[in-house]
VOPAGU-2260 file (C-alpha; in pm, 1 decimal, decimal comma):
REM VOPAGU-2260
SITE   aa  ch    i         X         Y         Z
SITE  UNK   A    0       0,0       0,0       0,0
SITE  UNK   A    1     139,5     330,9    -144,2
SITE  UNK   A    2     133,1     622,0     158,3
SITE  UNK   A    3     156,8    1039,7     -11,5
SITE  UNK   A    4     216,9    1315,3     156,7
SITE  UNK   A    5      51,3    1648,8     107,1
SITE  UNK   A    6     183,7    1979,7     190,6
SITE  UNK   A    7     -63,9    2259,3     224,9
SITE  UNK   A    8     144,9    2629,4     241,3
SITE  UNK   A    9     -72,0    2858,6     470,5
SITE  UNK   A   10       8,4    3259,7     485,3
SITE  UNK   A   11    -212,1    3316,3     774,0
SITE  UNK   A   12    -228,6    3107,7    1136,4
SITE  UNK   A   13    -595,7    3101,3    1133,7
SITE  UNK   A   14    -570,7    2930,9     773,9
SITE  UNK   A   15    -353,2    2681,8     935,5
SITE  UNK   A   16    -603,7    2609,1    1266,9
SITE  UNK   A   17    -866,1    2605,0    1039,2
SITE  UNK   A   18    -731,0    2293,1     851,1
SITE  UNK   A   19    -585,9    2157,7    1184,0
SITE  UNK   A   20    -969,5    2148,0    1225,6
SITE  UNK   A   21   -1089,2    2008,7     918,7
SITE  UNK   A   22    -851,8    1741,9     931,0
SITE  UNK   A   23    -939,3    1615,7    1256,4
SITE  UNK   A   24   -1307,0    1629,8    1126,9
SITE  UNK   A   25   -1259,8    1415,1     847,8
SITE  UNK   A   26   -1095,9    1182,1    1098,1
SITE  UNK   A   27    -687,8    1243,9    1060,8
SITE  UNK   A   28    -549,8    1168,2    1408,0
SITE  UNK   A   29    -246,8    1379,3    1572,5
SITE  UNK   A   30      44,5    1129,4    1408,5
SITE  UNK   A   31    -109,7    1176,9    1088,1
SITE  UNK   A   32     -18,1    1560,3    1018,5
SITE  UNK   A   33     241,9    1836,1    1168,0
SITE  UNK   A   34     299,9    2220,8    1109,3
SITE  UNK   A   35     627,7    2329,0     979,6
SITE  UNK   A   36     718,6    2691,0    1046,2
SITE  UNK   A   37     953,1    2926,6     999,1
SITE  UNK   A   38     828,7    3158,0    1291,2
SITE  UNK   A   39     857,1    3035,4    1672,4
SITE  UNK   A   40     468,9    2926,1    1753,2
SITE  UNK   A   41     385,2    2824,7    2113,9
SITE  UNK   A   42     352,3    2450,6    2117,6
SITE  UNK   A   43     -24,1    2392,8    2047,0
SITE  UNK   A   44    -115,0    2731,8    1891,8
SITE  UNK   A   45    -283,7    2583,5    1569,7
SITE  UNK   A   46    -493,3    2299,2    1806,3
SITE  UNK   A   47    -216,8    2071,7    1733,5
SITE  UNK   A   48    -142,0    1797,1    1958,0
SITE  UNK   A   49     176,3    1890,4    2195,7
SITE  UNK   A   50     471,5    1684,7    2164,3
SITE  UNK   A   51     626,1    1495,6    2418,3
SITE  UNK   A   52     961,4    1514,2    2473,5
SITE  UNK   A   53    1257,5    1341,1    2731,8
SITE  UNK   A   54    1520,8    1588,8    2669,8
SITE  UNK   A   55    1477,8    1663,6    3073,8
SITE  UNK   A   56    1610,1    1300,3    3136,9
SITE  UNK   A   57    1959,9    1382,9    2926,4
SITE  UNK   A   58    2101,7    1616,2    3139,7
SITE  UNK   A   59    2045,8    1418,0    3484,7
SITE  UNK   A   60    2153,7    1133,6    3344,0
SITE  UNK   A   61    2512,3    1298,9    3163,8
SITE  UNK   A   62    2534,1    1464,7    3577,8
SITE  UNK   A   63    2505,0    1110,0    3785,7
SITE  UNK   A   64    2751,6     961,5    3510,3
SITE  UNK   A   65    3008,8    1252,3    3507,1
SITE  UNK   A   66    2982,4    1250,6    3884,3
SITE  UNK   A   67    3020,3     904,2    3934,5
SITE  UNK   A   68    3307,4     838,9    3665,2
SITE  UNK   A   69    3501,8    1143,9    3896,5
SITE  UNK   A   70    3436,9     962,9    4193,4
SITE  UNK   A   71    3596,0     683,3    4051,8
SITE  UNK   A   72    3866,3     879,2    3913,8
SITE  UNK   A   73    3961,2    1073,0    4209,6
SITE  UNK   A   74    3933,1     788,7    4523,3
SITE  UNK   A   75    4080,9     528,6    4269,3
SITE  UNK   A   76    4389,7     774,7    4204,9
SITE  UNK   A   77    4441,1     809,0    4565,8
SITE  UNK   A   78    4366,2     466,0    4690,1
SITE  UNK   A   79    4656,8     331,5    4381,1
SITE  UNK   A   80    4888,5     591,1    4453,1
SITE  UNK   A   81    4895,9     613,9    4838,2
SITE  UNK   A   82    5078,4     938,0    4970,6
SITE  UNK   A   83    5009,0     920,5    5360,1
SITE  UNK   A   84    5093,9    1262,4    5462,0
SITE  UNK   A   85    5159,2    1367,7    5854,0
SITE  UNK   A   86    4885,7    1102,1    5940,6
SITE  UNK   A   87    4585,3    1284,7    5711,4
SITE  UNK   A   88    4364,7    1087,0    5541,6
SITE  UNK   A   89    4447,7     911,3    5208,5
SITE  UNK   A   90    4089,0     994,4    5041,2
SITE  UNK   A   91    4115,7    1347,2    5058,7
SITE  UNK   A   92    3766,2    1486,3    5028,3
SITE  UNK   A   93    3789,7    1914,6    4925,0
SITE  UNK   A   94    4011,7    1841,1    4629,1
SITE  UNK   A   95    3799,2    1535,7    4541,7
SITE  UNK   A   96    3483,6    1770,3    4541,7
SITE  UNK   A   97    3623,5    2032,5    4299,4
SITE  UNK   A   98    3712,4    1734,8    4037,8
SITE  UNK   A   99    3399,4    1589,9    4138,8
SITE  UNK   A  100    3185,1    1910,1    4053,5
SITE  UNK   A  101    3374,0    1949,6    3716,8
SITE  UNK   A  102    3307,8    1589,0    3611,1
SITE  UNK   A  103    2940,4    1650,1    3686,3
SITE  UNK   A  104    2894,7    1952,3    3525,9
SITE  UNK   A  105    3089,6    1793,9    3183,3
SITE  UNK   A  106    2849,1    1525,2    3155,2
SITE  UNK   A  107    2552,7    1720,7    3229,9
SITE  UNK   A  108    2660,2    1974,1    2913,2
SITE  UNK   A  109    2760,9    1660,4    2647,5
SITE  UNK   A  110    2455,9    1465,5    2746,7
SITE  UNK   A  111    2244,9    1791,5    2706,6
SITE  UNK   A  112    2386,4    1800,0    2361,8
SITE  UNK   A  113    2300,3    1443,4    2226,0
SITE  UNK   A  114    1998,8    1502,0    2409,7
SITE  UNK   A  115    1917,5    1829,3    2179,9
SITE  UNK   A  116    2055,9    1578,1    1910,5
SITE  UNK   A  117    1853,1    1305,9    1981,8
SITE  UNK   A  118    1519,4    1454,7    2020,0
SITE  UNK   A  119    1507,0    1712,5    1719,5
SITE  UNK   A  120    1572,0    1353,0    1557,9
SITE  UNK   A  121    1926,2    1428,1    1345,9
SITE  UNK   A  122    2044,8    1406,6    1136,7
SITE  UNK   A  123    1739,3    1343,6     886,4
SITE  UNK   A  124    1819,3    1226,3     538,9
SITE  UNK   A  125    1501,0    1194,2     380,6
SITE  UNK   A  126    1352,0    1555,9     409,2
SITE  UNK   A  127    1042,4    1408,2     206,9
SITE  UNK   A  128     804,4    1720,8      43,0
SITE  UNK   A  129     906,9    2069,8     167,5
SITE  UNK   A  130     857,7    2446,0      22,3
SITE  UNK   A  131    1104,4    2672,8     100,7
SITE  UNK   A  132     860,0    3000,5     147,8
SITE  UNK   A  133     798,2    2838,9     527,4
SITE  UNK   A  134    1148,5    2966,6     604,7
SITE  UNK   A  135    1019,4    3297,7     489,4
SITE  UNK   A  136     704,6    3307,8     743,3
SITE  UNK   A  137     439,9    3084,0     582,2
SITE  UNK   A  138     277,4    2769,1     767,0
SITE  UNK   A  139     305,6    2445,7     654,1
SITE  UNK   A  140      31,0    2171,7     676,1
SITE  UNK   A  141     203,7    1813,6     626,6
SITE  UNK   A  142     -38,3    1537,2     589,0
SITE  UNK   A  143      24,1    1182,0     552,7
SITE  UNK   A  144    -253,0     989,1     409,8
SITE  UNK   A  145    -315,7     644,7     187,6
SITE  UNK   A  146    -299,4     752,5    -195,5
SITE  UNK   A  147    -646,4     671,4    -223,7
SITE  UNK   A  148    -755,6     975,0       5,9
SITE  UNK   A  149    -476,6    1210,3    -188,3
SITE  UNK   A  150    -789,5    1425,2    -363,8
SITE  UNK   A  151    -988,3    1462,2     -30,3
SITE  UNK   A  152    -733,9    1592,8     185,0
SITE  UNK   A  153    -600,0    1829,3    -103,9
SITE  UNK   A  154    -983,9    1931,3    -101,9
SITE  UNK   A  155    -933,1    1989,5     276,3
SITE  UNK   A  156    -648,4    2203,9     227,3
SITE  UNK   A  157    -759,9    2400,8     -32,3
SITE  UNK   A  158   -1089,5    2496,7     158,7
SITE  UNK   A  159    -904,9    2561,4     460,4
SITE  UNK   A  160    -724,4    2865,8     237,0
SITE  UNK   A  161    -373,4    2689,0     120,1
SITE  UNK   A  162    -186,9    2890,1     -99,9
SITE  UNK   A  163     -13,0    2570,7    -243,6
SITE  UNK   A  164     -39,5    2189,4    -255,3
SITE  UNK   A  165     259,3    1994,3    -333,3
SITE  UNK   A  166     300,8    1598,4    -247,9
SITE  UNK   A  167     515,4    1320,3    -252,3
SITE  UNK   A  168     415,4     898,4    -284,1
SITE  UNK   A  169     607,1     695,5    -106,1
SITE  UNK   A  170     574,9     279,6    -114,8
SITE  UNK   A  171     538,2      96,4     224,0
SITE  UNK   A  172     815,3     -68,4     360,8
SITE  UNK   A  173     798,0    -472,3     275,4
């Protein structure tokens, strides 16, 4: 079964929630279309559902491994390397806590970064159908929908007041 997907190029953001609308009307659900924009929209602005996201859980995770890898670092350097000095303690815990802190703070920032990576899912090779007036400040409408349905949801589009239709087929993965 052959899948296409139809972009609808919007000028207007009440053009765009108007076909957000339509579509869900006709029956589309929320993984069936998205909005591409140019222009920094609050999440939801169009009626679109939100989108969850985990990038929270990247930058704990990078912080409990950077700290615990500099724990390891600094109590196994001491422990191998022994330097009893005027009967202090071998583990010696202020200098551990600086290294400690940095180690932290270093995973925290790279796993913040494949996070960022990882959720704005890159790199993307297949860009599929795009127009490249939505960098310029129009709305795009992406709709994926079984070839058979191609002429109704270009019929939504239109009546919702698109500008432009383009589309792409694509084959299902056997």
């Amino acid at each position: 079964m052959a899948n296409t997907t139809v972009l609808g190029v919007y000028e207007s953001a009440d053009n765009v929630a108007d076909a957000v609308s339509r579509l869900r009307q006709a029956g589309y659900g929320d993984n069936d279309f998205d909005i591409y924009s140019g222009t920094p929209y609050p999440e939801g602005s169009f009626g679109e559902k939100v989108a969850a996201h985990r990038l929270y859980l990247f930058p704990l995770i990078g912080a409990l491994c950077g700290f615990t890898i500099a724990l390891l670092i600094t109590a196994g350097t001491q422990l191998s390397f022994p330097m009893v000095t005027g009967g202090k303690p071998i583990l010696s815990i202020p200098p551990m806590l600086i290294i400690m802190y940095e180690g932290t703070m270093l995973g925290a920032i790279l796993f913040t970064v494949i996070g960022v990576i990882f959720e704005s899912r890159l790199p993307r090779f297949d860009l599929g159908v795009y127009d490249t007036r939505i960098t310029q400040g129009y709305i795009g409408v992406i709709v994926s929908c079984p070839t058979e349905k191609e002429g109704h949801t270009e019929q939504l589009l239109k009546e919702a007041g698109a500008l432009d239709i383009k589309k792409e087929e694509r084959r299902a993965a056997r």
